[in-house]
Backbone as JSON, one array per atom type, in Angstrom:
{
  "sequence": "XXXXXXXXXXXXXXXXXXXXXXXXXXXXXXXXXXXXXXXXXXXXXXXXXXXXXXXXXXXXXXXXXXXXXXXXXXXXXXXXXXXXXXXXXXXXXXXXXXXXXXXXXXXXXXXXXXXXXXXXXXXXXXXXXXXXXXXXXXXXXXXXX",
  "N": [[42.13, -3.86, -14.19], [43.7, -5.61, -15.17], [44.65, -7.44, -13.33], [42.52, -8.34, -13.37], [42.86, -9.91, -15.64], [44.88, -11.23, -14.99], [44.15, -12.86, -12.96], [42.21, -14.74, -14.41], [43.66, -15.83, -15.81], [45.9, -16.93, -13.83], [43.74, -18.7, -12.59], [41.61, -20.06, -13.99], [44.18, -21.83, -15.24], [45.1, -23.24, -12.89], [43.01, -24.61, -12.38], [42.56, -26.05, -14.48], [45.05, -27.88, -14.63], [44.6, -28.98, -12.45], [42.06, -30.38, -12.99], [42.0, -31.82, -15.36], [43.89, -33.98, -14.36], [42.47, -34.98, -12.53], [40.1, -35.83, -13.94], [41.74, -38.09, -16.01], [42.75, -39.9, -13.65], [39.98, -40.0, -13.26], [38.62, -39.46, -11.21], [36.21, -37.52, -9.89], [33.47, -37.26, -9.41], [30.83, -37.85, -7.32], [31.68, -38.47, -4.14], [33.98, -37.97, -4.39], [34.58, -35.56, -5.97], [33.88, -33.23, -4.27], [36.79, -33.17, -2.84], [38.51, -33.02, -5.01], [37.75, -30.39, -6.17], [38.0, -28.68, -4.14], [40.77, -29.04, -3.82], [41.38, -27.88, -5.93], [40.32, -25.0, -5.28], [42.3, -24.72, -2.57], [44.52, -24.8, -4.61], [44.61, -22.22, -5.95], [44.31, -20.41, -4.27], [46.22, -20.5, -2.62], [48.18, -19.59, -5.28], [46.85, -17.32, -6.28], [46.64, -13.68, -6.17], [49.08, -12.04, -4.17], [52.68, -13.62, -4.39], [53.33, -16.3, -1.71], [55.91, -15.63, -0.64], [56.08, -13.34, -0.86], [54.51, -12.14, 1.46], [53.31, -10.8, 4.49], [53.16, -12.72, 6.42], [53.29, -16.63, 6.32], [50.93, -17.4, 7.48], [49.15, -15.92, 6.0], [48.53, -16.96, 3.56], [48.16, -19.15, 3.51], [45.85, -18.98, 4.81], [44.23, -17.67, 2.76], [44.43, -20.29, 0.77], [42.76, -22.09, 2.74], [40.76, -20.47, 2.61], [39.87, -20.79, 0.24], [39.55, -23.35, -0.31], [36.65, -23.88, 0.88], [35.27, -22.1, -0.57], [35.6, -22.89, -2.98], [34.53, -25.67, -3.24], [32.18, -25.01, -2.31], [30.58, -23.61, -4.64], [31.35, -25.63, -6.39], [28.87, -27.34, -5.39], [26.88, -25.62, -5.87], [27.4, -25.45, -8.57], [26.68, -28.1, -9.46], [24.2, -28.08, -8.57], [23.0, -26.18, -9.93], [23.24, -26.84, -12.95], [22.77, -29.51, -12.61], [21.71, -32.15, -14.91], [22.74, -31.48, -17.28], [24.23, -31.82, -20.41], [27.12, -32.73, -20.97], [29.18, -30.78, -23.91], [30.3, -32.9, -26.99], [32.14, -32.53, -28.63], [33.92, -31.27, -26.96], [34.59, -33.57, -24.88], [35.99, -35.45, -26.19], [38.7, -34.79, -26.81], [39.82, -34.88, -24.39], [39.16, -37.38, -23.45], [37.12, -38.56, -22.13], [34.17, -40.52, -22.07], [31.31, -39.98, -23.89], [27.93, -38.41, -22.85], [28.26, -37.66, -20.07], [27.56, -35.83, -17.74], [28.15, -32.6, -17.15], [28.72, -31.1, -14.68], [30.55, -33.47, -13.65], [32.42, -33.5, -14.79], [35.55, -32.85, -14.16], [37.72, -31.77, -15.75], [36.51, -29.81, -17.33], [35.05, -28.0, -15.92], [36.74, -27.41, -13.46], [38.45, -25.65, -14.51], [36.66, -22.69, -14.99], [35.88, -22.6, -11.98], [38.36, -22.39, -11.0], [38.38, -20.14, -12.39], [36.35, -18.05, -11.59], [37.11, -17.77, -8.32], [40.15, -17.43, -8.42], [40.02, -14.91, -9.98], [38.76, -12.93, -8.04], [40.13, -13.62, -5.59], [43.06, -12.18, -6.75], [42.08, -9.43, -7.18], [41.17, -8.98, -4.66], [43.79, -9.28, -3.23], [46.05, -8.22, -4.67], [46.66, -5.95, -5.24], [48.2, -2.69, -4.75], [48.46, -1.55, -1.72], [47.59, 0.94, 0.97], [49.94, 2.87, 2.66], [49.86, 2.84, 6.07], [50.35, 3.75, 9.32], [53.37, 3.8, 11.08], [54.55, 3.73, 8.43], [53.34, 5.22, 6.97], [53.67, 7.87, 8.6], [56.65, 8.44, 8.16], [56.73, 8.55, 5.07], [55.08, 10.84, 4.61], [57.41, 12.59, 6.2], [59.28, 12.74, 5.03], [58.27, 14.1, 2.87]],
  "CA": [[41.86, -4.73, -15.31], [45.09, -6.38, -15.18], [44.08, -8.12, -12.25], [41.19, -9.49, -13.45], [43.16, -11.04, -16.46], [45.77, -12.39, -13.79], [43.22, -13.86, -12.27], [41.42, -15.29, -15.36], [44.8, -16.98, -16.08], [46.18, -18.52, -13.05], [42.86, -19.53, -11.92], [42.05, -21.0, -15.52], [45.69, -22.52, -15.67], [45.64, -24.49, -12.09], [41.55, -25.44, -12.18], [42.29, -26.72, -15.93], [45.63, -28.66, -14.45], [43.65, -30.14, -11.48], [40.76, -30.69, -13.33], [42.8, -32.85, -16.52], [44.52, -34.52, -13.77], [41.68, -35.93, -11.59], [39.73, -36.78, -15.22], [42.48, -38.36, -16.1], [42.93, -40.66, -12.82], [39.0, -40.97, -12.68], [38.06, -39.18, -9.76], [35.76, -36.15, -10.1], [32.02, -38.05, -9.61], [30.46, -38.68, -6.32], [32.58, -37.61, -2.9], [35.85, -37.36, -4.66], [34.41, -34.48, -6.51], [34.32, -32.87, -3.06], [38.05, -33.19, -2.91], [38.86, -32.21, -6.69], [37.2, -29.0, -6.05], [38.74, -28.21, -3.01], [42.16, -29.04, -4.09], [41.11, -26.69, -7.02], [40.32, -23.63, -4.39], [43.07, -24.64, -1.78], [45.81, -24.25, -5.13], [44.18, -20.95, -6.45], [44.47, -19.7, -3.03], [47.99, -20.06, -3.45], [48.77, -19.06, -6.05], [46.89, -15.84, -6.8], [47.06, -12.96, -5.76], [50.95, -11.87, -3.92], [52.97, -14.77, -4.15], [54.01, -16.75, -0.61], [56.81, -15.09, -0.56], [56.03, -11.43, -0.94], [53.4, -12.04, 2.06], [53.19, -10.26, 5.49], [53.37, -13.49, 7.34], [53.28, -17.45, 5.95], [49.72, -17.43, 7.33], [47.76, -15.23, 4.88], [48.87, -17.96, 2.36], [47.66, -20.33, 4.37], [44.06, -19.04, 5.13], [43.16, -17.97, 1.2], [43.79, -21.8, 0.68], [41.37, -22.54, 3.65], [38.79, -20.1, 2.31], [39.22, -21.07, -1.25], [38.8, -25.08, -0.59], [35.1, -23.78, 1.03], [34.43, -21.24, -1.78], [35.28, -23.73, -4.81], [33.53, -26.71, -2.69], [30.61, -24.08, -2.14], [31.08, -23.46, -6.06], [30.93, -26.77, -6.94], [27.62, -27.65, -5.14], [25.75, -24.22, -6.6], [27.52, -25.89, -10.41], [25.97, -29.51, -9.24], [22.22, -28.14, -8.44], [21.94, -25.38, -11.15], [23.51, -27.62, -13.86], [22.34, -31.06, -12.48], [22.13, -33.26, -15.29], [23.1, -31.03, -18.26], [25.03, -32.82, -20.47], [28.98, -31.76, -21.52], [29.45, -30.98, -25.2], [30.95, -34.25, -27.25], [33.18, -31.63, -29.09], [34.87, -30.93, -25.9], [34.72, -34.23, -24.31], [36.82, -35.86, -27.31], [40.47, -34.59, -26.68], [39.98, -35.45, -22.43], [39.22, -39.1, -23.32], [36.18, -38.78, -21.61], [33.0, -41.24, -22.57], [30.05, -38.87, -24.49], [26.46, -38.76, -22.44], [28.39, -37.25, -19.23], [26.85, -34.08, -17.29], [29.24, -31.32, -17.18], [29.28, -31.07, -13.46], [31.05, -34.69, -13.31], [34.02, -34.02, -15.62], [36.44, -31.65, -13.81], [38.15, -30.85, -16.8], [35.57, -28.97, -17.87], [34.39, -27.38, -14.31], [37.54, -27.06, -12.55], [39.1, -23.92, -14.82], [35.53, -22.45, -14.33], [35.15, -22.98, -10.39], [39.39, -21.9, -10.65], [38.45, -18.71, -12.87], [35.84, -17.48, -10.08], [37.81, -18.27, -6.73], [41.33, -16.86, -8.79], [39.65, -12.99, -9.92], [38.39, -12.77, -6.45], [41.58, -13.26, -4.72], [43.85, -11.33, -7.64], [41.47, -8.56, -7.31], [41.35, -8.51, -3.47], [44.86, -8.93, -2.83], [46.83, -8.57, -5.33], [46.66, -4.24, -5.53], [49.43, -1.9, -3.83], [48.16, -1.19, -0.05], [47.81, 2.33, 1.34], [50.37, 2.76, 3.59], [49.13, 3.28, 7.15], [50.83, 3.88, 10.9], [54.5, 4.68, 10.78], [54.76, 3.83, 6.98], [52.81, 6.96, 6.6], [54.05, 9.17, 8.88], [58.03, 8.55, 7.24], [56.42, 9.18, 4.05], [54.71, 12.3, 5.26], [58.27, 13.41, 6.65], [59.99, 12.47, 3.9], [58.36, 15.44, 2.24]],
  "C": [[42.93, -5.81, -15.44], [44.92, -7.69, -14.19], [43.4, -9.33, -12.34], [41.94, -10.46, -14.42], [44.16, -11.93, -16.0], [44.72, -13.25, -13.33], [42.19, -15.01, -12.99], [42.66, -16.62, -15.61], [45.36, -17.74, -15.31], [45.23, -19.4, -12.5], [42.48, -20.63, -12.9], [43.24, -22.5, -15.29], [45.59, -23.68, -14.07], [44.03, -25.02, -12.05], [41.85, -26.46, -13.54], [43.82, -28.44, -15.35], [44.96, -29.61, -13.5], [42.72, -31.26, -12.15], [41.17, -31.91, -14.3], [43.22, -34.19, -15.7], [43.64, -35.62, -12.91], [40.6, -36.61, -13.05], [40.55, -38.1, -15.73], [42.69, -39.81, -14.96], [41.03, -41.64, -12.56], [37.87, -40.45, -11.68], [36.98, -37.65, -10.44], [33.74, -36.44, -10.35], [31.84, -38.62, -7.99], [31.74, -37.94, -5.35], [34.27, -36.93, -3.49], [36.13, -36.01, -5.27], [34.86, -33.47, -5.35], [36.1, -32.23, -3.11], [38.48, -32.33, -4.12], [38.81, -30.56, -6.72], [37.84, -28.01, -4.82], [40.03, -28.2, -3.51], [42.13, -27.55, -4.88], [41.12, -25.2, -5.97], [41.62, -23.79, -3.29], [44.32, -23.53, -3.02], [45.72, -22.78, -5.24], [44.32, -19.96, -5.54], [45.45, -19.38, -2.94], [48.55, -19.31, -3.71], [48.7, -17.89, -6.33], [46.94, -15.14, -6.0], [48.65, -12.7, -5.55], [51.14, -13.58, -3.56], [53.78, -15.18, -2.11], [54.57, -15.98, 0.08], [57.11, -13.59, 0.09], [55.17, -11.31, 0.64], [53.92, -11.75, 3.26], [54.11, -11.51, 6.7], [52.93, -14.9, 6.07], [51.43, -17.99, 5.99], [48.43, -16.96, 6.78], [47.79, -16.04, 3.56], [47.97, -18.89, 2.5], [45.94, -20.08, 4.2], [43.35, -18.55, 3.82], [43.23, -19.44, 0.59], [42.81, -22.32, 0.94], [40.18, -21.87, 2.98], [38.7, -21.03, 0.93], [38.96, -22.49, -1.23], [37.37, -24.96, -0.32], [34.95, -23.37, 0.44], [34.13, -22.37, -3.01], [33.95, -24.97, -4.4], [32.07, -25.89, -3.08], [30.01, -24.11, -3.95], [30.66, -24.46, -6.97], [29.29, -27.34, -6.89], [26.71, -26.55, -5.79], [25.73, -24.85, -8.05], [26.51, -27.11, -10.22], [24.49, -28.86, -9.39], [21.98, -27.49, -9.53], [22.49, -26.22, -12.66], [22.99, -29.12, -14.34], [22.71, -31.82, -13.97], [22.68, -32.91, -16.69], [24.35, -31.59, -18.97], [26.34, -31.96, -21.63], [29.13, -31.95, -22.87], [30.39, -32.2, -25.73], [31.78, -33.48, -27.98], [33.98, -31.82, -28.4], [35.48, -32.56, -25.04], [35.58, -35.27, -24.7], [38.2, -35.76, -26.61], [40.47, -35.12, -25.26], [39.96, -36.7, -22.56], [38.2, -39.59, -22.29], [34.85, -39.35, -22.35], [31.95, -39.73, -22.7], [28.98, -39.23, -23.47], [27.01, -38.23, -20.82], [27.9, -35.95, -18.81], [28.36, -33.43, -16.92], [29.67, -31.51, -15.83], [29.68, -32.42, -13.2], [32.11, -34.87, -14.14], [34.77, -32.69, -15.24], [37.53, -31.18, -14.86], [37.63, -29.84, -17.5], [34.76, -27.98, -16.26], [35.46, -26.87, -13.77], [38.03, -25.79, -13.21], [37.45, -23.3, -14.46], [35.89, -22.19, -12.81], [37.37, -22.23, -10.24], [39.6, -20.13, -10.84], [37.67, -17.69, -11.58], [36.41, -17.13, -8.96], [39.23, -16.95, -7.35], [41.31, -15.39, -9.11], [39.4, -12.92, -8.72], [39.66, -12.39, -5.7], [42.56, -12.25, -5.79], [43.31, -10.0, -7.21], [41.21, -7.72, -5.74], [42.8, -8.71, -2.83], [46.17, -8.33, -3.8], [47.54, -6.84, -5.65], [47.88, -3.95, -4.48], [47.92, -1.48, -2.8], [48.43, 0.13, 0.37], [48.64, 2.18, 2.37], [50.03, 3.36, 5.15], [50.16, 2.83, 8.21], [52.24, 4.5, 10.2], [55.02, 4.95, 9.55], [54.39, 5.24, 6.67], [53.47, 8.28, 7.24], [55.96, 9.28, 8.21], [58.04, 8.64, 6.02], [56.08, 10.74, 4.0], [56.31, 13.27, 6.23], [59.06, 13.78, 6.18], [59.62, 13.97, 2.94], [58.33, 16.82, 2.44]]
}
């Protein structure tokens, strides 16, 4: 459970920074969306789960980036078709400084935590647990007692 709310929060926390950030500049409509969304799954990749640091090798860092720029991308296009032209509450669209009459899937402030929360439980939830120890780990545990 813990997991999942790690994962609710950093995915949340860097889709909502992306997402502010490319509103903000403009971008997040038409190919750049593309990008936005990806950035969004590369960071989340990142970030959740074990950090960098803690990791086996530099390259398991590396390749939940790679998946997560295709998952959120993937993510994005599933939000684009089943959302199409649905249009983003003017409540919400107020504080972003975004023009009223916009569809949801075209204001990544509003999509990107979304499309970060998805991608971010996923990885938290698949990496983020203690590992059974297996080969010699085990047997110097097993001798140990």
């Amino acid at each position: 459970m813990v997991r999942v709310l790690l994962g609710l929060v950093k995915g949340g926390i860097v889709g909502a920074v992306v997402g502010v950030a490319a509103s903000r500049v403009g971008l997040g409509a038409g190919a750049t969306a593309w990008l936005v969304y990806g950035a969004v799954g590369f960071l989340v990749g990142i970030a959740c789960g074990k950090p960098p640091w803690r990791q086996e090798t530099v390259w398991t860092s590396i390749v939940k980036g790679v998946v997560g720029l295709a998952v959120c991308m993937g993510l994005y296009w599933v939000a684009h078709k089943l959302l199409g032209e649905m249009q983003a509450p003017a409540l919400l669209l107020a504080p972003l400084g975004v023009a009223d009459g916009k569809a949801l899937a075209s204001v990544p402030a509003l999509l990107g935590p979304l499309v970060g929360i998805v991608y971010g439980v996923f990885v938290e939830v698949d990496d983020g647990g203690k590992s059974v120890p297996s080969g010699k780990a085990q047997a110097r545990l097993e001798k140990q007692d």
